[in-house]
C-alpha positions as CSV (number, residue, x, y, z in Angstrom):
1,X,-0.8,18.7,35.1
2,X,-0.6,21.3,32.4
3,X,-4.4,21.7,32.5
4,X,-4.5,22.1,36.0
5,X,-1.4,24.9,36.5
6,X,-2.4,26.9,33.4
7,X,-5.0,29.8,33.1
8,X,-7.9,28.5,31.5
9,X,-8.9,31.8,29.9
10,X,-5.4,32.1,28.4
11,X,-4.8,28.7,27.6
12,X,-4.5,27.3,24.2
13,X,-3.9,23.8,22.7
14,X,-0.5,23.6,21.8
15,X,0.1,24.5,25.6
16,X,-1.2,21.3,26.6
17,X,-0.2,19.1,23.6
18,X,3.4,18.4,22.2
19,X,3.2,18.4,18.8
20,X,6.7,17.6,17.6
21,X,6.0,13.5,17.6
22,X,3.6,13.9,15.1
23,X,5.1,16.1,13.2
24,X,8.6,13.9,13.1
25,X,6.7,10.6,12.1
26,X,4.8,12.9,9.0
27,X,8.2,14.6,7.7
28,X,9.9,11.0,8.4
29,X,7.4,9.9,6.2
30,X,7.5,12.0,3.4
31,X,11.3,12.8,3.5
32,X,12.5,8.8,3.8
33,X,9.8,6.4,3.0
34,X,10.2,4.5,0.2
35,X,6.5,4.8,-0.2
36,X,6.9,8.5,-0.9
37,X,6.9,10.1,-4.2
38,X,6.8,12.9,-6.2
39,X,3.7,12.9,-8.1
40,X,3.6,12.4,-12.0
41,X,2.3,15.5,-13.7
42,X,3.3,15.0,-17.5
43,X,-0.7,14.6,-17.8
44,X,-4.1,14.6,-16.3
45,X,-3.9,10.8,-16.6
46,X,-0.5,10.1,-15.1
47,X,-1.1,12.1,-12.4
48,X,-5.0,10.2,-11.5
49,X,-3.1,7.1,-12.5
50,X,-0.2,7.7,-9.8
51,X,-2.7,8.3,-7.2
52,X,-4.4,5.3,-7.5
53,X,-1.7,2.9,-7.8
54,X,-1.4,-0.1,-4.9
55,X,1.8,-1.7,-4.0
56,X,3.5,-4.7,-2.1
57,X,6.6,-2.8,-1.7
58,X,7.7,-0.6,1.0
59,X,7.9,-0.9,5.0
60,X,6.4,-4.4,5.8
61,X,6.1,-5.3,2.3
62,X,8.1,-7.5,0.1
63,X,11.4,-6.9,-1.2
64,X,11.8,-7.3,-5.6
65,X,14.3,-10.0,-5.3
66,X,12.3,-12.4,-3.1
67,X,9.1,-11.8,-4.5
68,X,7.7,-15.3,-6.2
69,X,5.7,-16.0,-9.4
70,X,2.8,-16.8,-7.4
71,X,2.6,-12.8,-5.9
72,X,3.1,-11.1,-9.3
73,X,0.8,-13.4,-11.0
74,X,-3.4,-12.4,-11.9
75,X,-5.6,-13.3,-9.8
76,X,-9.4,-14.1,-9.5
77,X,-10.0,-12.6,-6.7
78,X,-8.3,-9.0,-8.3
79,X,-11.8,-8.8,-10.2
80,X,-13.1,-5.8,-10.4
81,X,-10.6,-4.5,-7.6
82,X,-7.1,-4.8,-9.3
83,X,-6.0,-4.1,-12.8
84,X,-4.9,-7.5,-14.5
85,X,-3.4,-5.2,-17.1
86,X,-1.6,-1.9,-16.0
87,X,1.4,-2.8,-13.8
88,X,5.3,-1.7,-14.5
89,X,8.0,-4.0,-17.1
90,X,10.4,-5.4,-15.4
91,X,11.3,-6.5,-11.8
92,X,8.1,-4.5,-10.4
93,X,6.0,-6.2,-12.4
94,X,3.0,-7.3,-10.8
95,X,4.2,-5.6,-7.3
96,X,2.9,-2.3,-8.3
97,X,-0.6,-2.3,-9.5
98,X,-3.7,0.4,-10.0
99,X,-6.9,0.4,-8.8
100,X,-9.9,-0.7,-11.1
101,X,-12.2,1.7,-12.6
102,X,-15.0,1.2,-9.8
103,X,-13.2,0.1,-6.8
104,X,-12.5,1.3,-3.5
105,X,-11.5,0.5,0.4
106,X,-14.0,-0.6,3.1
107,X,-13.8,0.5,6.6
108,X,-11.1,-3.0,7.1
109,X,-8.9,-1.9,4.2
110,X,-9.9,-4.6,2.0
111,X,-10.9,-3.9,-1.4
112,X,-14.6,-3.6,-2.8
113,X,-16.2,-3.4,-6.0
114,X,-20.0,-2.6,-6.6
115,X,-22.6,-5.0,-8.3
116,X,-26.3,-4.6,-9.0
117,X,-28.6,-6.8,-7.0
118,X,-30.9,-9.4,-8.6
119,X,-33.9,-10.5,-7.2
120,X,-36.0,-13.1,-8.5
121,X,-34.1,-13.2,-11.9
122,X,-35.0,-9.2,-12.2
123,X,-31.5,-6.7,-12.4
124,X,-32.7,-4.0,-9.8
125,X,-30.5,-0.4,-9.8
126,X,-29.5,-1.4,-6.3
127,X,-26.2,-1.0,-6.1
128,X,-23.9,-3.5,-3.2
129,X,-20.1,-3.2,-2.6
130,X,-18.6,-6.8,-1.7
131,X,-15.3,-7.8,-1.0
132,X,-13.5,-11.1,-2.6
133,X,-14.3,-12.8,0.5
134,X,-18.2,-12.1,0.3
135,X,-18.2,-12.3,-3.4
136,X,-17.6,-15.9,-3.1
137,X,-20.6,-16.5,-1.5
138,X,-23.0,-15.5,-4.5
139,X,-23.6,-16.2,-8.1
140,X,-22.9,-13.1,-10.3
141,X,-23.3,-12.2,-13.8
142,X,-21.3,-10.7,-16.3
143,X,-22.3,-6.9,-17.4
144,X,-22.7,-7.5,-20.9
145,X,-26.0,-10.5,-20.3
146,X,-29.2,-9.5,-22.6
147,X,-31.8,-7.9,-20.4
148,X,-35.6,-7.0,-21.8
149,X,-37.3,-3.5,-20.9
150,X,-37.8,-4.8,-17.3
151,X,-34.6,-5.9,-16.6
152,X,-35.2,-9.6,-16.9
153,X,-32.7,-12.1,-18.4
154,X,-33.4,-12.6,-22.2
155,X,-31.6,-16.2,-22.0
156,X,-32.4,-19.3,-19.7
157,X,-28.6,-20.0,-19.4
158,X,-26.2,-17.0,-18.1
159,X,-22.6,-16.7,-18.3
160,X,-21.6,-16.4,-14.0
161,X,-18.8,-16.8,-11.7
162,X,-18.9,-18.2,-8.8
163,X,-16.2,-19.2,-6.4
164,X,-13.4,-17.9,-9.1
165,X,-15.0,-20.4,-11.7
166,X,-16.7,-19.0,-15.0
167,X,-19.6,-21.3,-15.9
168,X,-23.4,-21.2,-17.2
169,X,-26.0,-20.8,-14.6
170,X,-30.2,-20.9,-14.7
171,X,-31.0,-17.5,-14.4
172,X,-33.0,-18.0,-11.0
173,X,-29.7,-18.5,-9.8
174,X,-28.1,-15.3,-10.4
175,X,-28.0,-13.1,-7.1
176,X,-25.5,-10.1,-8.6
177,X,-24.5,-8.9,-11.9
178,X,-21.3,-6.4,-13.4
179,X,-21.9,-3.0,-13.0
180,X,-20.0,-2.2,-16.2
181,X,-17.8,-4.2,-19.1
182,X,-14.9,-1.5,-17.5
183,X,-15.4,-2.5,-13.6
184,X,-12.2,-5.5,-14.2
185,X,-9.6,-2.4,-15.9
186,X,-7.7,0.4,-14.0
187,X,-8.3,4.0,-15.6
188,X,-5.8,3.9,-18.4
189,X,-6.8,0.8,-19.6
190,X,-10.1,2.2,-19.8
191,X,-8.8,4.7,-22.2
192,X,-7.7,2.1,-24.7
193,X,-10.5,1.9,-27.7
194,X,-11.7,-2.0,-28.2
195,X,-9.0,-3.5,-25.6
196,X,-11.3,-6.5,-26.0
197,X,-9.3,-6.9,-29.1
198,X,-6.0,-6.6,-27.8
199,X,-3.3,-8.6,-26.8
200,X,-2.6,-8.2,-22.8
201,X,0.9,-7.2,-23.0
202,X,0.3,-4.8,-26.0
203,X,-2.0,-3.1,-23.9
204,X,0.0,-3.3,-20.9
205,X,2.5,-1.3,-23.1
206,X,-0.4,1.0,-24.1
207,X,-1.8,1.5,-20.8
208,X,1.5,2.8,-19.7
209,X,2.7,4.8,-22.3
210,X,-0.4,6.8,-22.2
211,X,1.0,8.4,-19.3
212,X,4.1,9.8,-21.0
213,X,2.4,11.8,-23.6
214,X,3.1,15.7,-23.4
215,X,-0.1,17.0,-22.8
216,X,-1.7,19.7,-26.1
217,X,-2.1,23.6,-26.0
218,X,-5.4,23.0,-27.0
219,X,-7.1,19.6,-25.7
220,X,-9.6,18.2,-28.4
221,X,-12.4,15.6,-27.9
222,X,-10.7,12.3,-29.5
223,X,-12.5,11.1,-33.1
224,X,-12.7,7.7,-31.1
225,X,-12.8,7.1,-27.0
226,X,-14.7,4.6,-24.5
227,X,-16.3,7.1,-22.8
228,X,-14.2,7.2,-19.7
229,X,-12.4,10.5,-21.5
230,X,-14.4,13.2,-19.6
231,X,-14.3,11.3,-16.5
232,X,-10.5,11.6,-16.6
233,X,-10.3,15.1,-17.5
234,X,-13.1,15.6,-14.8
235,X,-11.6,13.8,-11.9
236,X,-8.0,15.0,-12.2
237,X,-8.9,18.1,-11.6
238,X,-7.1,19.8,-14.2
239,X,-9.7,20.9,-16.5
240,X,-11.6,23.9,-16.1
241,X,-15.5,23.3,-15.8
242,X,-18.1,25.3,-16.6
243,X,-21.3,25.1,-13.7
């Protein structure tokens, strides 16, 4: 009706659409849902870490004090997707998680993570996302099995999972393999030197502490890291790069 009464040299968008539903549900949103936040910004880290954190909380989610065991609890299918190791103490625990080092959402909203294709027994740089549900379906291998020059298992027995079971498989049945040793851990457990080594609720504590440090003057490169330093400092967006 609007299109039809109005000048059509003269006439603009927001003369045919009403915006003000739109722009309710968005200042609802970030003015009263419990899902809104103010970002953490003591660090680089805490403020990556924040905005990759996954809850069950909030509109349509559970509620802390009907929240079971079974929900908080590590599961096998939060490989390579889910953090086993950086979520809140106390009654959030397992409610509020982070995102693995690799993962990300598919076009459904589920959670992938990336493995490299094997064919024929040979590691190829192919690189496939798959979903728990389609990760069942195949035989995969951990990141850290020998491999000669041509990307060939060394060993006539590797370490797989399959179905959420570890066990020893020929290598002819091997269709994927790990990415990387980091792919299971969020960020900030990424940072943690030889977490191998560590008990899970020591790092836990580690993990999360990390994000409360008061950032330095002058940032130095650490005498020990895992690599994933310059990533963080990269991604958050904070440091300034040089082209």
């Amino acid at each position: 009706e609007r299109l039809s009464l109005g000048d059509l040299d003269t006439l603009m968008p927001q003369d045919m659409i009403n915006a003000k539903p739109i722009s309710a549900a968005v200042k609802e949103f970030f003015g009263s849902s419990q899902l809104s936040q103010f970002m953490d910004q003591n660090n680089p880290l805490s403020e990556i870490t924040h905005k990759r954190r996954i809850s069950a909380l909030g509109p349509g989610g559970l509620t802390r004090e009907r929240a079971g065991f079974e929900v908080r609890d590590v599961h096998p299918t939060h490989y390579g997707r889910v953090c086993p190791i950086e979520t809140p103490e106390g009654p959030n625990i397992g409610l509020i998680n982070s995102l693995s080092v690799y993962a990300q959402t598919n076009e459904y909203g589920f959670l992938e993570t990336p493995y490299r294709k094997v064919i024929d027994g040979v590691v190829t740089d192919e690189i496939h996302y798959l979903s728990a549900i389609e990760e069942g379906n195949y035989v995969i291998a951990q990141a850290n099995s020998n491999l000669d020059e041509e990307g060939h298992f060394v060993e006539d027995l590797v370490t797989c999972r399959s179905k959420g079971e570890s066990s020893l498989f020929s290598r002819d049945q091997v269709d994927y393999m790990d990415v990387s040793t980091q792919q299971v851990v969020s960020v900030g457990a990424s940072l943690i030197p030889f977490l191998e080594h560590d008990d899970a609720n020591r790092a836990l504590m580690g993990a999360n502490m990390q994000r409360q440090a008061v950032p330095t003057l002058r940032a130095d490169k650490p005498l020990v890291g895992t690599g994933m330093e310059r990533a963080v400092a990269v991604d958050s967006g904070v440091t300034a790069v040089a082209k």
